[in-house]
C-alpha positions in Angstrom: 6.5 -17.0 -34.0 6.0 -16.4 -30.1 3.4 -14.7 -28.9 3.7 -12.9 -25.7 0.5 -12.4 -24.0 0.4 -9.0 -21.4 -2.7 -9.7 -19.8 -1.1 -8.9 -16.6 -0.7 -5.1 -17.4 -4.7 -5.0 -17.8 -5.1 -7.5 -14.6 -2.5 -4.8 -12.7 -1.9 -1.2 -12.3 1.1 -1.7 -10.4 2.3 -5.2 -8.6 5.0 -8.1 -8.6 3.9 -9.8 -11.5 3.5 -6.6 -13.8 7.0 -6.0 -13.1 8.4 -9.3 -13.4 6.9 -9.6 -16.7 7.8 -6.1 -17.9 11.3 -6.8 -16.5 11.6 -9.7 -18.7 9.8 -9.2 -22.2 12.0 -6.0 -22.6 14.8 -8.4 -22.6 13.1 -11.0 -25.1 11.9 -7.7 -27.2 15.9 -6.4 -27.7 16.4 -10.4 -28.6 16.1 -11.6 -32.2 13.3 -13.8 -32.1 10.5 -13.8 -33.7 7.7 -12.7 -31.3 4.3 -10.7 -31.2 2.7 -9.5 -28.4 -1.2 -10.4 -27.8 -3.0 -6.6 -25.3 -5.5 -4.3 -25.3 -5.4 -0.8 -25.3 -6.2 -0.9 -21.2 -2.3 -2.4 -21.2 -1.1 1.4 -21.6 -2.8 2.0 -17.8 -0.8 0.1 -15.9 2.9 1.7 -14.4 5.5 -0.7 -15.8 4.0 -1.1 -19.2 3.9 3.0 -19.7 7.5 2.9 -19.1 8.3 -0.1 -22.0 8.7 0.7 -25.6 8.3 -2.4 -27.4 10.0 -2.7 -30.6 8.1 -6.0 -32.0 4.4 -6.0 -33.4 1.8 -5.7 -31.4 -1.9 -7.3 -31.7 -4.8 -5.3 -30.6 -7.2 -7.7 -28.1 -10.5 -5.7 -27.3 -14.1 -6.6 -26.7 -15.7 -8.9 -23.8 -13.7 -12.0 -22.0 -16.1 -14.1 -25.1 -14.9 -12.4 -28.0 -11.5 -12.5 -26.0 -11.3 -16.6 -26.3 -12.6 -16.9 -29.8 -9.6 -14.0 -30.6 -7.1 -15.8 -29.1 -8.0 -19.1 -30.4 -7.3 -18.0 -34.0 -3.8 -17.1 -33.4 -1.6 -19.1 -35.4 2.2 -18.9 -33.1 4.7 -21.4 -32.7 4.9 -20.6 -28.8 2.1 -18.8 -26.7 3.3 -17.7 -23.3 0.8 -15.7 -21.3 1.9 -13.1 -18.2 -1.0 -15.1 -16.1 -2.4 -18.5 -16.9 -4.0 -18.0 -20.2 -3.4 -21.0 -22.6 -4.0 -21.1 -26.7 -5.2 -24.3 -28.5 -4.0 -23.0 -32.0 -0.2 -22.8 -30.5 2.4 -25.4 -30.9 3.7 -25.2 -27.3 1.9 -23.4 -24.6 4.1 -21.5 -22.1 2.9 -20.9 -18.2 4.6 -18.8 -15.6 4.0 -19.5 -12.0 5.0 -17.2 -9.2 4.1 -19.1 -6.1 1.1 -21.1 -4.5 -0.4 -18.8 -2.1 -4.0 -19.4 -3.5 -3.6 -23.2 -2.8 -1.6 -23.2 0.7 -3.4 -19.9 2.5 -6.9 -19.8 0.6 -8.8 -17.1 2.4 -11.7 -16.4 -0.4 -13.1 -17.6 -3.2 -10.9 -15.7 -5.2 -8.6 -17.6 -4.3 -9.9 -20.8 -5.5 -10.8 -19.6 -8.5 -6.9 -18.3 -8.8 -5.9 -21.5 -8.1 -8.5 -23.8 -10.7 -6.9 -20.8 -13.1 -3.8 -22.5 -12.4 -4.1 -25.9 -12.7 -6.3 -25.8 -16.1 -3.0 -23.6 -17.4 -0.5 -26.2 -16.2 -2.7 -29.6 -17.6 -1.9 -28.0 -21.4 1.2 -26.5 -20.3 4.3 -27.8 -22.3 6.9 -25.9 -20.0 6.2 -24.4 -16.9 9.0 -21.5 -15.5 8.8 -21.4 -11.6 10.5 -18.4 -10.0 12.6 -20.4 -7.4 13.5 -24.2 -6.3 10.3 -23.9 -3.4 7.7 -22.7 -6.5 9.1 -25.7 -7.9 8.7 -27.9 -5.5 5.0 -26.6 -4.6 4.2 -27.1 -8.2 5.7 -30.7 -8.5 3.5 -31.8 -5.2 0.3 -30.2 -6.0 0.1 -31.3 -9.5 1.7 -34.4 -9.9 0.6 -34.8 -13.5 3.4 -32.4 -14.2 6.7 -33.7 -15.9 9.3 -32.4 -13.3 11.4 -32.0 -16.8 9.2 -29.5 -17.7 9.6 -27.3 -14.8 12.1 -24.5 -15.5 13.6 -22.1 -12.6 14.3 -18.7 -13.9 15.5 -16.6 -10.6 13.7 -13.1 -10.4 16.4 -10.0 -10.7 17.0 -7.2 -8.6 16.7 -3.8 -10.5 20.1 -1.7 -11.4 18.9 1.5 -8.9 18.6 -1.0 -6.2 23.0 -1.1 -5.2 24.9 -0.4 -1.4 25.1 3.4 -0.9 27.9 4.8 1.3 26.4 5.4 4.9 25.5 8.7 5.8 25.3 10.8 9.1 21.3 11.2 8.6 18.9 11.2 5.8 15.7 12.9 5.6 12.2 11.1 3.7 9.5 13.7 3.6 9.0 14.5 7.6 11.7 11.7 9.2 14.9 11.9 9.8 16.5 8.8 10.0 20.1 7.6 11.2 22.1 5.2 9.3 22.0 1.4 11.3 19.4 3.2 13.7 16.7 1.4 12.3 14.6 -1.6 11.4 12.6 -2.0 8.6 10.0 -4.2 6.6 8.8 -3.5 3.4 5.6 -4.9 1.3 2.3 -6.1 2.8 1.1 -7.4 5.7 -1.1 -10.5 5.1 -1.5 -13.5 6.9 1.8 -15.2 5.5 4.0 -12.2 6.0 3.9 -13.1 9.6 3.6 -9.7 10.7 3.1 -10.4 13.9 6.8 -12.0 14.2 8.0 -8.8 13.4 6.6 -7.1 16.3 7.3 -9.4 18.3 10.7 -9.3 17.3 10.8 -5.8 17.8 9.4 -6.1 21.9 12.5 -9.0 22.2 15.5 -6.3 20.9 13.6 -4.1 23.1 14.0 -6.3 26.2 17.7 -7.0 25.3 18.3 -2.8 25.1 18.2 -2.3 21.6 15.9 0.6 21.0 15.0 2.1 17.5 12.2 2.6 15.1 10.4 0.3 12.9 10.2 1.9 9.3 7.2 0.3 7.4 7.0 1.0 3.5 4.1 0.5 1.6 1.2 -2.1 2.3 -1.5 0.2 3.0 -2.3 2.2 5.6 -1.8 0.1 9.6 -5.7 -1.0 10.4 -6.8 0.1 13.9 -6.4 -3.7 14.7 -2.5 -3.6 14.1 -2.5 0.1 15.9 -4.1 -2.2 18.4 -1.3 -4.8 18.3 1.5 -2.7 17.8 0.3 -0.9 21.6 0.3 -4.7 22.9 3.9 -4.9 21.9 5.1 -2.6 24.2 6.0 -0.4 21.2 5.2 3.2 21.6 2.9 5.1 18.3 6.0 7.2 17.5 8.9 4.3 17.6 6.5 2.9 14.3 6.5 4.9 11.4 5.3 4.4 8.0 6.1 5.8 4.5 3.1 4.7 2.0 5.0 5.2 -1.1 8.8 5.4 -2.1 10.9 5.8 -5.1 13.3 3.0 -5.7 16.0 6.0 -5.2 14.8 6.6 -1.4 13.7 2.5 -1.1 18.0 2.0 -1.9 18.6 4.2 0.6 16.8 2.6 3.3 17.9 -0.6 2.6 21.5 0.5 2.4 21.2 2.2 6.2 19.2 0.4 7.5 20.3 -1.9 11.1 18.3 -4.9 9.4 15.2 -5.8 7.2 12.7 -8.0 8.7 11.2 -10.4 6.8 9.7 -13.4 8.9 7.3 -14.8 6.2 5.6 -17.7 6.8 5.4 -18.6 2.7 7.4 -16.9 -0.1 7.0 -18.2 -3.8 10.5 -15.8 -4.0 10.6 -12.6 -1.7 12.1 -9.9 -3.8 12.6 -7.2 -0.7 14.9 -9.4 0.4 16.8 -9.9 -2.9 16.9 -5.8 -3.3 17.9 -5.5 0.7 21.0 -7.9 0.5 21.6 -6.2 -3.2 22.3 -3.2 -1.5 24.0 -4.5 1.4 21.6 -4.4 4.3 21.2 -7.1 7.0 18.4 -9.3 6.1 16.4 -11.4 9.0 14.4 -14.2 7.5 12.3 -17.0 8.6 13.5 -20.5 7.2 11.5 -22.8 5.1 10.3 -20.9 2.0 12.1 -19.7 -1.4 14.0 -17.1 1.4 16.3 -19.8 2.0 17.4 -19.5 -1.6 18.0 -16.1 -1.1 19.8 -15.9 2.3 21.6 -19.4 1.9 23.4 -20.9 4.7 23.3 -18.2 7.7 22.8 -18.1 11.4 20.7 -14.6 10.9 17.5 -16.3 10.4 14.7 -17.7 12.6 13.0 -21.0 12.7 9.5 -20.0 13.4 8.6 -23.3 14.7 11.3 -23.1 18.1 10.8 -21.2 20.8 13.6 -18.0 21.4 14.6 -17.4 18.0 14.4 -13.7 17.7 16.6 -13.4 21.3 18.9 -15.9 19.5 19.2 -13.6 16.4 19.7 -10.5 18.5 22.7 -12.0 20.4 24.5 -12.8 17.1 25.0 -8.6 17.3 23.4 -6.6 14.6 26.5 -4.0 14.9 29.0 -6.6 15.2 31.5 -7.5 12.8 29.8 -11.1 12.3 27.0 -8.8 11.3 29.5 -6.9 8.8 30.8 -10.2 7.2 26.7 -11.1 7.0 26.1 -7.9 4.5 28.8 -8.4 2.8 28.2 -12.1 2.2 24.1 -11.5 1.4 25.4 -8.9 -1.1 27.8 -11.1 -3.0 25.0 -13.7 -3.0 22.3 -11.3 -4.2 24.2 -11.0 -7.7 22.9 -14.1 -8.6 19.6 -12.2 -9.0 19.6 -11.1 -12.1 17.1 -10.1 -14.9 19.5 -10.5 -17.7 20.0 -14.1 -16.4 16.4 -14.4 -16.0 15.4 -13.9 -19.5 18.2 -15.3 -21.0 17.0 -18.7 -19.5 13.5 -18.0 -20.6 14.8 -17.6 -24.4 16.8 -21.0 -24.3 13.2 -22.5 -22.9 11.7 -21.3 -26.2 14.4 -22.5 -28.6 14.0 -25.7 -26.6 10.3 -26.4 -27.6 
């Protein structure tokens, strides 16, 4: 028996790893296998896990993080794979999934550390570890190099069916803005340290210099800190020519990724970057910086910036966003993105498990 452990929807309300897990054990649940899953009743609470309807038994885990460990430690499975670095002595084969290694190469609190012992204890009694691209893999394999490099697994995150090109359209309206189709920029997710935010305005004051004028659309990561307001102003970018939408359904998220001129996504680390998989799914430009699991997803292209030389973002704007070299780009990114694919994902997983 395998026994799926969805601490993560209890960790979570709503975030990458919830979904990538949700995403995944509704494929394993429509398999035949013979798995359980290991959550308490505070798993119903978070988004991704209201939406699932899990076919396969399911074993109640309640009480304090004590009680927890001696309740886990009596389960009897074949396999035990937990959604975020849990381990179980009474299973055959432990399991571990690991996203990226943010906590170890950017600590900023003790979090953090404690994030990334977490880790490491999971991956000494690990018997196969899945890695969610070649970089993850890498990072793993040089910060732990008591792990058997055969026992490293990639399994690709997917991109979501909604997320697909839409035809463009004269204008579209989301809540208050209107918005043209390849009259904008965008960037989507957080805006920590390693997203290399700063790029992106920076960036924007270089298209501005060379007479390419339009808005930057922000999605999600909180509301801008006066401090950004602050940078944003030092960009030469005027209040209005930012604009930012806190929340979107993956409807009106395809839709700006489908008009939009490009998505900026400069990141100084990515374990994968998954707005850059949906972006290129749905046939949108995507600007990256080199040197992290991006790479995997952009490939071989011109229409990405080395951080590390100087004139890199003039360099990308003279390539021409509305040229046709820009055409062929969107058209190549989307072709690439099918690669990305849930149904791949877990299928690999499952061939893991009969492998142990």
């Amino acid at each position: 028996m395998i026994l799926l452990d969805n601490i993560i929807f209890e960790l979570q309300r709503f975030g990458g790893i919830s979904k990538y897990w949700a995403k995944t054990i509704e494929r394993v649940d429509a398999s035949d296998l013979n798995i359980s899953f290991l959550e308490s009743e505070r798993a119903s609470q978070n988004f991704f896990r209201s939406g699932l309807r899990l076919t396969h038994p399911q074993q109640a885990e309640d009480g304090g993080p004590t009680k927890r460990r001696l309740t886990r430690s009596k389960q009897h499975c074949d396999i035990f794979h937990s959604s975020y670095y849990r381990t179980s002595r009474n299973a055959r084969a432990n399991v571990v999934t690991i996203h990226d290694f943010m906590n170890e190469k950017y600590p900023t609190s003790l979090r953090d550390k404690a994030l990334a012992y977490l880790k490491k204890q999971a991956c000494h009694r690990a018997d196969a570890i899945v890695v969610v691209s070649e970089q993850t893999r890498r990072d793993l394999l040089e910060a732990y190099p008591f792990v058997d490099p055969g026992c490293a697994h990639v399994t690709y995150n997917g991109v979501d069916e909604e997320f697909y090109p839409e035809p463009l359209i004269t204008s579209f309206e989301v809540g208050e803005n209107t918005f043209n189709p390849r009259d904008y920029f965008l960037y989507v997710g957080t805006r920590g340290f390693c997203k290399n935010f700063s790029y992106v305005l920076h960036f924007m004051k270089e298209a501005k210099a060379q007479g390419l004028i339009a808005p930057l659309i922000l999605v999600g990561g909180g509301p801008l800190s006066p401090s950004e307001w602050t940078e944003i102003e030092a960009s030469g970018l005027s209040i209005k020519s930012v604009r930012q939408l806190t929340s979107v359904s993956n409807d009106v998220l395809r839709r700006l990724y489908s008009n939009c001129l490009a998505l900026l996504i400069p990141s100084i680390y990515e374990g994968f970057g998954l707005p850059a998989a949906e972006a290129a799914r749905c046939g949108a430009l995507v600007l990256s910086a080199r040197g992290s699991a991006l790479d995997e997803i952009v490939g071989e292209t011109e229409y990405a910036f080395e951080l590390s030389l100087e004139g890199e973002a003039s360099r990308v704007l003279r390539l021409g966003l509305h040229s046709s070299n820009a055409e062929q780009e969107r058209k190549r990114l989307q072709a690439r993105s099918l690669m990305f694919d849930w149904d791949t994902s877990a299928t690999k997983l499952m061939e893991i498990y009969n492998d142990l």
